[in-house]
C-alpha positions in Angstrom: -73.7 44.5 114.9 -72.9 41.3 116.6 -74.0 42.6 120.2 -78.1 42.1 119.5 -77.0 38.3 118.8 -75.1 38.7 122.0 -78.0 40.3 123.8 -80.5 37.6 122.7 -77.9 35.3 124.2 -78.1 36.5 127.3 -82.2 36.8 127.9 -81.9 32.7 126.3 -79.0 31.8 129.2 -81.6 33.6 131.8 -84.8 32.0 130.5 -82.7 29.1 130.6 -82.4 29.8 135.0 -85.1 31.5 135.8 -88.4 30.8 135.6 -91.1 32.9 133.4 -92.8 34.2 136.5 -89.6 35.8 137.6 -88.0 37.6 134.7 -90.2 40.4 135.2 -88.3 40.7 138.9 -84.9 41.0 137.6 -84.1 44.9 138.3 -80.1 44.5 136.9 -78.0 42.1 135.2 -74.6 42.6 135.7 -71.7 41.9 132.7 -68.0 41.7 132.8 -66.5 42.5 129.4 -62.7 42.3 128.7 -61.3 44.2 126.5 -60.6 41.7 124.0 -63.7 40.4 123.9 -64.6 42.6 121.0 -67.7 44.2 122.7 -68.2 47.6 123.0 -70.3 48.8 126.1 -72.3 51.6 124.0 -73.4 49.1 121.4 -74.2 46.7 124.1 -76.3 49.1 126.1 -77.7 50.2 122.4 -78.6 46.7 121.4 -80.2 45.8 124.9 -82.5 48.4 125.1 -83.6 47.6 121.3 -83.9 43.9 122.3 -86.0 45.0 125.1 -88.2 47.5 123.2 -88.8 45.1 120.5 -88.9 41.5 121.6 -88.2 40.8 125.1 -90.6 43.1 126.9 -90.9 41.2 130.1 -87.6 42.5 130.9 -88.5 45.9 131.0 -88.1 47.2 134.3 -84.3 45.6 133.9 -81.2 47.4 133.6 -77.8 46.2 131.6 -74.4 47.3 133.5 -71.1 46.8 132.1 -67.7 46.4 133.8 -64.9 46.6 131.3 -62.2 44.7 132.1 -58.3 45.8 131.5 -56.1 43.3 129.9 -53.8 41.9 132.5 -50.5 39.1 131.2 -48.6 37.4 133.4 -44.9 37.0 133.2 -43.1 33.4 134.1 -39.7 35.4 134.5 -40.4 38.6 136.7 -43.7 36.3 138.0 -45.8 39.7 138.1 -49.1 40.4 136.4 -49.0 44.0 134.5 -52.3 45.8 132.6 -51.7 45.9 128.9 -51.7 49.3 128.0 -52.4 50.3 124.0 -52.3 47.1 123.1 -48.8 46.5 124.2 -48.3 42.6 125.6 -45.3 43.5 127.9 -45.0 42.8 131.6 -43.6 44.7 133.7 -40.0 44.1 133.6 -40.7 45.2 129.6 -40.4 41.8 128.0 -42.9 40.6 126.0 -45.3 37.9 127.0 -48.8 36.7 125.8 -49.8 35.2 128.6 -53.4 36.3 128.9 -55.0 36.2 132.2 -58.3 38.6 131.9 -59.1 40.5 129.3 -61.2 37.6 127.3 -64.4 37.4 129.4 -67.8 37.9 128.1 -70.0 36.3 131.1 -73.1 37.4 133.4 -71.4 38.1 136.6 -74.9 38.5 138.3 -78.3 39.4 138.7 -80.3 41.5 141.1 -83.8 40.8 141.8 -86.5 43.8 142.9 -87.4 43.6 146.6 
């Protein structure tokens, strides 16, 4: 299960910001995961509380939320963006285009600190 490896990447990017004293204040850190990141939310959520149990307990008052992101391509003939739907890469004039433009992200979007 690759998302604990993910996890511990995240608590090193925000030891990496924030400063020891603080950690314990972050209350939520907000994710945006594409869908062909190849991250499911469950495991995610699964893994971060295990991290947290196990060897990050000074983020223990912290919560893990997940956007999913659709895939969206863009087509350079109809110039319209369209959501990929079962894994389909056709725009919306039905031709087929793998012009990704979301869909791959895997990034902290934010973090919200206790009052």
């Amino acid at each position: 299960m690759h998302e604990i490896s993910l996890v511990k990447n995240i608590f090193g990017s925000l030891d990496s910001i924030y400063p020891e004293k603080d950690r314990g204040k972050i209350k939520k850190i907000y994710m945006k995961v594409g869908l062909l990141s190849n991250v499911e939310p469950i495991l995610m959520q699964n893994a971060f509380e295990a991290v947290v149990a196990t060897e990050r307990k000074e983020y223990s008052s912290c919560e893990l939320q997940i956007e999913v992101l659709p895939i969206l391509v863009y087509c350079e003939d109809c110039l319209k963006e369209s959501e990929v739907l079962n894994y389909r890469f056709v725009c919306a004039c039905n031709k087929p285009t793998n012009n990704i433009i979301q869909g791959n992200e895997l990034l902290i979007s934010g973090v919200e600190f206790m009052e």
